[in-house]
C-alpha positions as CSV (number, residue, x, y, z in Angstrom):
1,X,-18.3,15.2,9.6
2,X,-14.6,15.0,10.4
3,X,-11.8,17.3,9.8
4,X,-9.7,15.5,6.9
5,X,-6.1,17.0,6.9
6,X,-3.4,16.3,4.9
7,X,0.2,15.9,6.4
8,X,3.4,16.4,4.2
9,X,6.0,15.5,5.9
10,X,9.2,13.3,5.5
11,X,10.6,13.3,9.0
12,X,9.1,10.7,10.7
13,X,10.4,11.7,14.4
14,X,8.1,14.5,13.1
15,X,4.9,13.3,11.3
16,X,4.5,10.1,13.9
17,X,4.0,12.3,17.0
18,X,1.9,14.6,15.2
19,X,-0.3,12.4,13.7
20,X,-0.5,10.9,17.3
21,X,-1.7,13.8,18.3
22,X,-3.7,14.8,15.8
23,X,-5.7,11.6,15.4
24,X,-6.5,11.6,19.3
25,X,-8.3,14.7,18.8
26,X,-11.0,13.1,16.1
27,X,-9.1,14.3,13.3
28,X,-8.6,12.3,9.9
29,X,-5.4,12.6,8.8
30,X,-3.6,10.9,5.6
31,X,0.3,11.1,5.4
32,X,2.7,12.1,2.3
33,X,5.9,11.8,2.4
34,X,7.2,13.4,-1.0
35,X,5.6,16.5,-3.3
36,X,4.6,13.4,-5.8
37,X,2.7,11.8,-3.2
38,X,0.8,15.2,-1.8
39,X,-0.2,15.8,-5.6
40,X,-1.7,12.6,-6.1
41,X,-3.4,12.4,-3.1
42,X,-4.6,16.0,-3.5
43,X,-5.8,15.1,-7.2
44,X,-7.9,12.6,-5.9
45,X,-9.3,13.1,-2.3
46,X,-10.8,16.5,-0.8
47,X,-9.0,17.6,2.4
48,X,-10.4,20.4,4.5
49,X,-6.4,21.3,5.6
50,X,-3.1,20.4,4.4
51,X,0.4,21.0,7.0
52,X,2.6,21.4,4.7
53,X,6.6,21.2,5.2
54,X,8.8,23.4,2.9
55,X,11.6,20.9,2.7
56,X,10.3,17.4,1.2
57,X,13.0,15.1,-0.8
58,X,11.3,15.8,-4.1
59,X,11.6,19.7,-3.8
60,X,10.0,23.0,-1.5
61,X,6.8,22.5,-0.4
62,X,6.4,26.3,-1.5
63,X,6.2,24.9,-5.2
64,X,3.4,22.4,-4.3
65,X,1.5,25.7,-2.7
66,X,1.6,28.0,-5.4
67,X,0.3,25.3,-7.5
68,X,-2.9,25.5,-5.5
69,X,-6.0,27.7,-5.8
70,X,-5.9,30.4,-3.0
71,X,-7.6,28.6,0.2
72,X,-8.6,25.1,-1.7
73,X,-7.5,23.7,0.7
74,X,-6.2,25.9,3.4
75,X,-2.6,25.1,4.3
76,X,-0.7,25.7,7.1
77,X,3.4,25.7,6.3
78,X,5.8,24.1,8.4
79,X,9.3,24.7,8.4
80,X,12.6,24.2,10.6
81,X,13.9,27.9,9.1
82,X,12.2,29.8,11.2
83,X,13.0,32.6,9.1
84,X,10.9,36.0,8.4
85,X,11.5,35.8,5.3
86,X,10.4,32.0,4.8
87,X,7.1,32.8,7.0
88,X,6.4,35.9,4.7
89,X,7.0,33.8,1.4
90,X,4.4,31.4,2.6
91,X,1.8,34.2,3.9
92,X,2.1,35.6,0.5
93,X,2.2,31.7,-1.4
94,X,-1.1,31.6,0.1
95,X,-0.6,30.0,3.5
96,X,-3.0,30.5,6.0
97,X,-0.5,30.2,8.7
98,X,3.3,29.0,9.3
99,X,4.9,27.2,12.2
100,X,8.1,26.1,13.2
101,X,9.8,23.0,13.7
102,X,10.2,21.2,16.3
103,X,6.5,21.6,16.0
104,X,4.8,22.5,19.6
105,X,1.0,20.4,20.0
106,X,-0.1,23.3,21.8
107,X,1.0,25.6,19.6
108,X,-0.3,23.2,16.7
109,X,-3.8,23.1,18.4
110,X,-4.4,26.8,18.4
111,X,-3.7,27.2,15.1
112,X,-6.0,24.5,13.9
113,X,-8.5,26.2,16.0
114,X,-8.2,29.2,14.0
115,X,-8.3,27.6,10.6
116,X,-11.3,25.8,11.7
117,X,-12.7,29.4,13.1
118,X,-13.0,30.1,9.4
119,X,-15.8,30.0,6.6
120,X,-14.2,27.4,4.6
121,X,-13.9,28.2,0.5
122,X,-15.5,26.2,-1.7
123,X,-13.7,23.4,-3.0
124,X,-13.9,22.0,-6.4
125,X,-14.0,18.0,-6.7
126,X,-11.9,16.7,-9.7
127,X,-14.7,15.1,-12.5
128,X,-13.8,11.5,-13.9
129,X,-12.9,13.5,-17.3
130,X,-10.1,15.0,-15.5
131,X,-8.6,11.7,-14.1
132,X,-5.8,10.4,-16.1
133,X,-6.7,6.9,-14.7
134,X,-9.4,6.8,-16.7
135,X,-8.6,8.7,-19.6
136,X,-8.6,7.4,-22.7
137,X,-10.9,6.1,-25.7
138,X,-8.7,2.7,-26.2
139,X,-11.1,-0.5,-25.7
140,X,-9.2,-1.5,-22.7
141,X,-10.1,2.0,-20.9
142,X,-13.7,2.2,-21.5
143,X,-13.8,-1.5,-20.2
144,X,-11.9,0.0,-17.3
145,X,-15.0,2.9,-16.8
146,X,-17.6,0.4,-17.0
147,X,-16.1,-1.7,-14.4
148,X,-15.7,1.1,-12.3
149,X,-19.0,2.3,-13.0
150,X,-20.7,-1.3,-12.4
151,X,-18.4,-1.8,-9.1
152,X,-19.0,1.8,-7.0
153,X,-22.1,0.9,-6.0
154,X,-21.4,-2.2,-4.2
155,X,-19.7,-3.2,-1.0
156,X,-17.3,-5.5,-3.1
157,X,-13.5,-5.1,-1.9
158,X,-11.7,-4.5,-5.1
159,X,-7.9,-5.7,-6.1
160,X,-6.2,-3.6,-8.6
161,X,-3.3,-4.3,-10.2
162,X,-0.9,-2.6,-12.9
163,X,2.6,-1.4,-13.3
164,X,4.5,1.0,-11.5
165,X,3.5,4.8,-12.4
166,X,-0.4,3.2,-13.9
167,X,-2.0,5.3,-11.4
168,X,-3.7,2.5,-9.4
169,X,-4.6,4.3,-6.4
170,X,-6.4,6.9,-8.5
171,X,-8.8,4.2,-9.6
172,X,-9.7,3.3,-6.4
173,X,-10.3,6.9,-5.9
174,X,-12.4,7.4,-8.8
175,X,-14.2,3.9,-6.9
176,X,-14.8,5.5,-3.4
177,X,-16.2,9.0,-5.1
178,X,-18.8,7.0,-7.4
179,X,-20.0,4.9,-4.4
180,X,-22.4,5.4,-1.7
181,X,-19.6,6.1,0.8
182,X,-18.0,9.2,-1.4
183,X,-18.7,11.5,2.0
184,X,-17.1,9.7,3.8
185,X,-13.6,9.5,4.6
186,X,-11.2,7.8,1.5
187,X,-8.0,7.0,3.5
188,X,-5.0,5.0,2.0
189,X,-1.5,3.6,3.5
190,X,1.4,2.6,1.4
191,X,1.8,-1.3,2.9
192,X,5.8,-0.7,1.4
193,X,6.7,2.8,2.9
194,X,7.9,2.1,6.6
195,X,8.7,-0.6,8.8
196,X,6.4,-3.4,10.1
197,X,5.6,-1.5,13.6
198,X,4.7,1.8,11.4
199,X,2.8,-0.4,9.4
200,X,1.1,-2.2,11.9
201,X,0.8,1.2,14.2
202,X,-0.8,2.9,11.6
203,X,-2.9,0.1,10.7
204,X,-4.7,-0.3,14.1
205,X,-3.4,2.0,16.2
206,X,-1.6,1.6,19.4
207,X,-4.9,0.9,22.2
208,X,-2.2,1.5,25.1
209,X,-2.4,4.9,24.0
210,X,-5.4,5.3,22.7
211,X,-4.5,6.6,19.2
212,X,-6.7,5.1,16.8
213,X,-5.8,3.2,13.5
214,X,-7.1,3.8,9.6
215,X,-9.4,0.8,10.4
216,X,-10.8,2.6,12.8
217,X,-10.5,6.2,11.2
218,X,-12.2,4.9,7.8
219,X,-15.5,4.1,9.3
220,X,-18.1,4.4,6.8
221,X,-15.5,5.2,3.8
222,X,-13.2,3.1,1.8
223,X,-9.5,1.9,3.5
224,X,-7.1,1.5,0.2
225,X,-3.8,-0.7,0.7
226,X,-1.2,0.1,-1.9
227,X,1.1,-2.2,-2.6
228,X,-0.5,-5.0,-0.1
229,X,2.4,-7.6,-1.3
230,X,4.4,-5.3,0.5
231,X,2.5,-6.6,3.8
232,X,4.5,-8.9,5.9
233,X,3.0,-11.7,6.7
234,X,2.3,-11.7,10.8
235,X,0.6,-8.4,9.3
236,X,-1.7,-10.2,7.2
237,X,-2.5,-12.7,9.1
238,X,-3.6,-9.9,11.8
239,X,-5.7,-8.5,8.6
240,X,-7.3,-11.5,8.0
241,X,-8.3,-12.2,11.8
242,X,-9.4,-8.3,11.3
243,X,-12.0,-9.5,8.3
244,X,-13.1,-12.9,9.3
245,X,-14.2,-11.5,12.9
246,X,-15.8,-9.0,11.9
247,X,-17.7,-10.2,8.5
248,X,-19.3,-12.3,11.4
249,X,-19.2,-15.3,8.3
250,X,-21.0,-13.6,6.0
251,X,-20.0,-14.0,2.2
252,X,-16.6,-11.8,0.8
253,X,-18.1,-8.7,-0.2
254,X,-20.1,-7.8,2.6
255,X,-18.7,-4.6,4.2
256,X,-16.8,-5.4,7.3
257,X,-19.2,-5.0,10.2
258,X,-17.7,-3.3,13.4
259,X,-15.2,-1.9,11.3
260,X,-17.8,-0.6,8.6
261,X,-15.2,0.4,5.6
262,X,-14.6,-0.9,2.3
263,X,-11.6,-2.7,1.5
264,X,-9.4,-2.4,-1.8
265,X,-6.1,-3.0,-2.8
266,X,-3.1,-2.4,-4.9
267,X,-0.4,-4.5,-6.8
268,X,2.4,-4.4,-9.1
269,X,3.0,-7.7,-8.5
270,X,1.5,-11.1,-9.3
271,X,-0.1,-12.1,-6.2
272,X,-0.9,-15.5,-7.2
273,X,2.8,-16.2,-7.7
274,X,3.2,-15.0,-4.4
275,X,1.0,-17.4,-2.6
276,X,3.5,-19.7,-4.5
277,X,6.8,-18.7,-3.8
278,X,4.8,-18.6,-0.1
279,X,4.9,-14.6,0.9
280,X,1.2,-14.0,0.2
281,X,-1.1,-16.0,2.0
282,X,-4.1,-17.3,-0.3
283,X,-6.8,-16.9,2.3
284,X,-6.1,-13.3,1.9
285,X,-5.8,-13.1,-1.1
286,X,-9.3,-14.6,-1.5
287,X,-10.2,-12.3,0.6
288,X,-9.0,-9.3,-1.5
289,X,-9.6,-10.8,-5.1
290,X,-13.4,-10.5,-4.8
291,X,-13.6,-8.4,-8.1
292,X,-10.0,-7.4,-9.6
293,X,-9.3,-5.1,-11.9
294,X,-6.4,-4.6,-14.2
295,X,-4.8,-0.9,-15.5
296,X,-3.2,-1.6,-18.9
297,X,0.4,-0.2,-19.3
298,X,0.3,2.9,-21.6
299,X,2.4,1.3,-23.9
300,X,-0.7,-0.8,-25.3
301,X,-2.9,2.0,-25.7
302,X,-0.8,4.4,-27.5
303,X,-3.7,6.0,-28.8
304,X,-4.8,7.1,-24.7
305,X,-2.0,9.3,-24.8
306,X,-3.3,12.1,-26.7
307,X,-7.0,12.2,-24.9
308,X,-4.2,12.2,-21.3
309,X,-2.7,15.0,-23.0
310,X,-5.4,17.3,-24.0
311,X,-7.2,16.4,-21.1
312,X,-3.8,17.4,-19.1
313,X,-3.4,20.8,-20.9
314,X,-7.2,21.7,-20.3
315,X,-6.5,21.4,-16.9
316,X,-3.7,24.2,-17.1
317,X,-6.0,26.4,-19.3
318,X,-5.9,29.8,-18.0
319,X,-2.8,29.4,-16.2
320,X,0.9,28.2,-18.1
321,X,-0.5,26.3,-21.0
322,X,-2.3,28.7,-22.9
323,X,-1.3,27.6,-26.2
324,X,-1.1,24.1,-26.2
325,X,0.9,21.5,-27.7
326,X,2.8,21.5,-31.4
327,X,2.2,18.1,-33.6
328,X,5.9,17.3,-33.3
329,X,6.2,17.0,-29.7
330,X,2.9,15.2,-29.9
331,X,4.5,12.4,-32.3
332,X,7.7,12.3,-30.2
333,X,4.7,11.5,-26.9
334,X,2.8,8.9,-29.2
335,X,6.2,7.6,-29.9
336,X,7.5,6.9,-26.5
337,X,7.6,4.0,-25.1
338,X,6.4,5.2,-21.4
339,X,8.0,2.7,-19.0
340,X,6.7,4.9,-16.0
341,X,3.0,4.6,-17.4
342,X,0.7,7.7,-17.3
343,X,2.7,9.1,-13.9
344,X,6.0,9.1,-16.5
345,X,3.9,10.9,-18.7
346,X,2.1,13.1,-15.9
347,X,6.0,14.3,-14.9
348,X,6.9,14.6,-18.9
349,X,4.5,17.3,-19.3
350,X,5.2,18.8,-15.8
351,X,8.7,19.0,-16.6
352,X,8.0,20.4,-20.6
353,X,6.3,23.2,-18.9
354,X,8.9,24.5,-16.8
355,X,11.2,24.2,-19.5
356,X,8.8,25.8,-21.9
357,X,8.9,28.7,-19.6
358,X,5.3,28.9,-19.4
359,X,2.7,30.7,-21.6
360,X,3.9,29.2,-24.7
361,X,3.1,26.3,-26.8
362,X,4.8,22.7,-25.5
363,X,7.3,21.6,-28.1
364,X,9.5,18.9,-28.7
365,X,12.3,20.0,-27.5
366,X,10.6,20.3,-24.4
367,X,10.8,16.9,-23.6
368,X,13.5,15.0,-22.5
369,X,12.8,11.7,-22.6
370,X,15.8,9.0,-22.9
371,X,16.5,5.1,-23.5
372,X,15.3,4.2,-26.9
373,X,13.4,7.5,-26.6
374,X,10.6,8.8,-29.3
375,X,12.4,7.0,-32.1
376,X,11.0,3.1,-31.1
377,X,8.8,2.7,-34.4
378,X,9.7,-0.5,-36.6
379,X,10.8,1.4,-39.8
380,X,14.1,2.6,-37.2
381,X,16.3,-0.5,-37.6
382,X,19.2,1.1,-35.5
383,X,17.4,1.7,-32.1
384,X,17.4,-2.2,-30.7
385,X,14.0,-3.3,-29.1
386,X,14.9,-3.6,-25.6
387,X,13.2,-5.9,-22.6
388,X,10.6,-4.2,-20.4
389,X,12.9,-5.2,-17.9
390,X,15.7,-3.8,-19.7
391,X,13.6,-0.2,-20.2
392,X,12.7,-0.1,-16.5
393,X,15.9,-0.9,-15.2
394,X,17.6,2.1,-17.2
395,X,14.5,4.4,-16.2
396,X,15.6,3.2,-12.7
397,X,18.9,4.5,-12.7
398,X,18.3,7.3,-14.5
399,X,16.5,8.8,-11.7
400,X,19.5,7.7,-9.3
401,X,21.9,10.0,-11.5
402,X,19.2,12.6,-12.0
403,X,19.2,12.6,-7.6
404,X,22.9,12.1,-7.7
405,X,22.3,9.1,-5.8
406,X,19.5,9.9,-3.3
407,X,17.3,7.4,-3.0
408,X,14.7,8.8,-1.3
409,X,14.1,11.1,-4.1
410,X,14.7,8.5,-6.8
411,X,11.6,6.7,-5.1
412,X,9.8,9.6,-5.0
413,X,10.2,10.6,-8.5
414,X,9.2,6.9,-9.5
415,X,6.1,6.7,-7.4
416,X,7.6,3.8,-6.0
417,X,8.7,2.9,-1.8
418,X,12.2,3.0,-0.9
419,X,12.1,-0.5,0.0
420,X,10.8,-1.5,-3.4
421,X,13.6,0.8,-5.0
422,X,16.5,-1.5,-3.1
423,X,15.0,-4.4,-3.7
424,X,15.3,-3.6,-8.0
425,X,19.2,-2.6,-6.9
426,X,19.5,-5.5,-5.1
427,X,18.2,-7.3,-8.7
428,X,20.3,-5.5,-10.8
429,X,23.0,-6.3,-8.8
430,X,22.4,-10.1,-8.9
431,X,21.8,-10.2,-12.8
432,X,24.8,-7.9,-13.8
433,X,27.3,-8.3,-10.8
434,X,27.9,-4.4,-11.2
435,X,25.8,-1.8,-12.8
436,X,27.6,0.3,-15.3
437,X,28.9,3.5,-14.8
438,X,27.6,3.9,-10.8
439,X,29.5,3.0,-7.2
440,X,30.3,-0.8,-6.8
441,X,28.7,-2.7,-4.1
442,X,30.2,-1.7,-0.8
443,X,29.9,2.1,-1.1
444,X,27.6,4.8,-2.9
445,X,24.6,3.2,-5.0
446,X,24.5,0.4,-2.4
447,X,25.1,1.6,1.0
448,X,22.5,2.2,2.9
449,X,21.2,5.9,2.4
């Protein structure tokens, strides 16, 4: 079975080489670019290794490794401060070993020899009950578990679509483990995070070199395109060649021969509209659609977000949450009107625990959460109902402010592509001419970062 690792990494002059590298050698490897991503990825898949950077847009990659149990996974830290004192904080964080950047492949390879040298530590694979994806006891979440339940077992490619921050990819997750292909490798690639020749390269690899592609590397498991609208279209079309060759005309559903993986999507957006408006093309989509699924927003099953909760604390039992939550923060939660979806939520709690201190009970004042806040209930005439569009736009600049303006991190903190983060500016800009109280066109907020 193949050695699955887990790269964090921002720098791309970095992680592209590596992963090269890595992937000539029979390796699996999955790419994260910001601590949000490495958590959800690490939430949902098992990886025998993780190379971890210490310096990541959305914080120190020390944080995301003393949130770990000791050797589940092993992690190897990476950093361009080649310090003693940053390779000792690491040892003692729990590292197995450090290196420093600019990374040498030799160097690289010896070291994976000697984490591989080792017994490896049993590793604990998240139950559905622990998956906020499909958490809940709303109607519209145990329709979601039976779908999910009826679909694992086939070959069926799955869409899925939902908001931003609905934890899509997690689903899909929760797909691959209840299927026959759970041992097998689960690899993803975010079609909205890179450029076209990234895209495409890590797509299908580059043959001239021999490096091979996550159609090739997902052999026998599940290949997961987030955000596939993202996809340009000389990319799909390449796709589609991809499936119709190899489904050898056999009906949508069959796993892809030759390339033996299953195929599922994500989407925020309406693909069907797309088709219209003529950046989707439908024989893909036809492709794709062969069972869809749809995560409702948070906001329409208010009553999910106190299973999400417990089930949230439970998972901290032991550790910083030892005396759970008071009834007044959990009104102000039930109250909310959770623009972000369950990853807003996810980050809510985060953030109330660091604040709490830790080892105390989570109260309200723990929990900052702004716009119309925990006050939008009907009997409160002076907060104004506000457009969705309206509550994700000020969610969206919030997080500019909170990164004073760094983009990368906004998009990290939103879950969401950089691209898809200038694309809203770009909207913003064309509804309100200026957006209040940040840079003008021409400089700051719209420059390129």
């Amino acid at each position: 079975m193949s050695t699955t690792i887990l790269l964090v990494d921002a720098e791309p002059q970095n992680h592209t080489s590596l992963m090269h590298h890595l992937r000539k050698r029979g390796y699996v490897l999955v790419l994260a670019e910001t601590l949000a991503e490495a958590e959800n990825q690490l939430r949902a898949l098992r990886f025998d290794l993780v190379l971890l950077d210490d310096c990541l847009p959305d914080g120190a990659g020390l944080s995301l490794l003393r949130g770990l149990t000791r050797g589940q996974p092993r992690v190897v830290m990476m950093s361009a401060r080649g310090s003693a004192e940053t390779a000792v904080a690491s040892i003692r964080a729990g590292a197995f070993d450090f290196l420093v950047k600019p990374l040498s492949l030799d160097e690289v390879d010896l070291v994976l020899q000697r984490v591989m040298a080792q017994p490896a530590a049993p590793a604990v694979r998240p139950t559905e009950e622990r998956q906020t994806a499909l958490t809940g006891t709303s109607p519209a979440m145990t329709r979601l578990r039976e779908m999910v339940r009826k679909i694992a077992p086939t070959e069926a490619p799955v869409l899925i679509r939902g908001e931003a921050g609905s934890v899509k990819e997690a689903v899909a997750a929760a797909i691959h483990r209840a299927s026959p292909r759970a041992e097998k490798p689960f690899l993803r690639i975010n079609c909205g995070a890179g450029g076209e020749e990234r895209i495409e390269k890590e797509l299908f690899g580059e043959p001239e070199s021999g490096a091979c592609g996550l159609v090739e590397l997902a052999q026998g498991g599940t290949l997961l395109l987030e955000e596939v609208s993202d996809l340009s279209l000389r990319l799909q079309v390449r796709l589609l060649r991809l499936l119709q060759e190899c489904s050898h005309g056999a009906q949508p559903g069959r796993p892809v021969a030759g390339g033996d993986f299953r195929l599922m999507a994500t989407t925020t957006r309406d693909l069907a509209d797309q088709v219209a408006r003529g950046s989707f093309r439908q024989d893909l989509l036809f492709r794709l659609n062969v069972f869809p699924l749809h995560i409702p927003p948070l906001r329409e099953r208010q009553g999910d977000i106190a299973p999400i909760v417990a089930g949230w604390i439970e998972g901290h039992r032991g550790g910083a949450v030892e005396a759970g939550i008071s009834q007044e923060a959990m009104r102000r939660l039930e109250a909310y009107h959770w623009p972000g979806n369950a990853r807003e939520l996810e980050n809510a709690l985060e953030r109330a625990l660091i604040l709490s201190g830790g080892h105390r009970r989570l109260e309200a004042a723990d929990f900052d959460l702004v716009g119309t806040s925990a006050r939008l209930t009907r009997g409160d005439e002076r907060e104004p109902l506000l457009t969705l569009n309206e509550l994700e736009k000020r969610h969206v600049l919030r997080a500019l402010e909170y990164t004073n303006q760094n983009r990368t991190r906004a998009a990290g903190l939103l879950q969401i592509s950089v691209r898809t983060l200038r694309n809203k500016l770009h909207q913003y800009r064309q509804e309100d001419g200026t957006l209040p109280g940040l840079p003008r066109p021409g400089g700051g907020l719209y420059s390129k970062p």
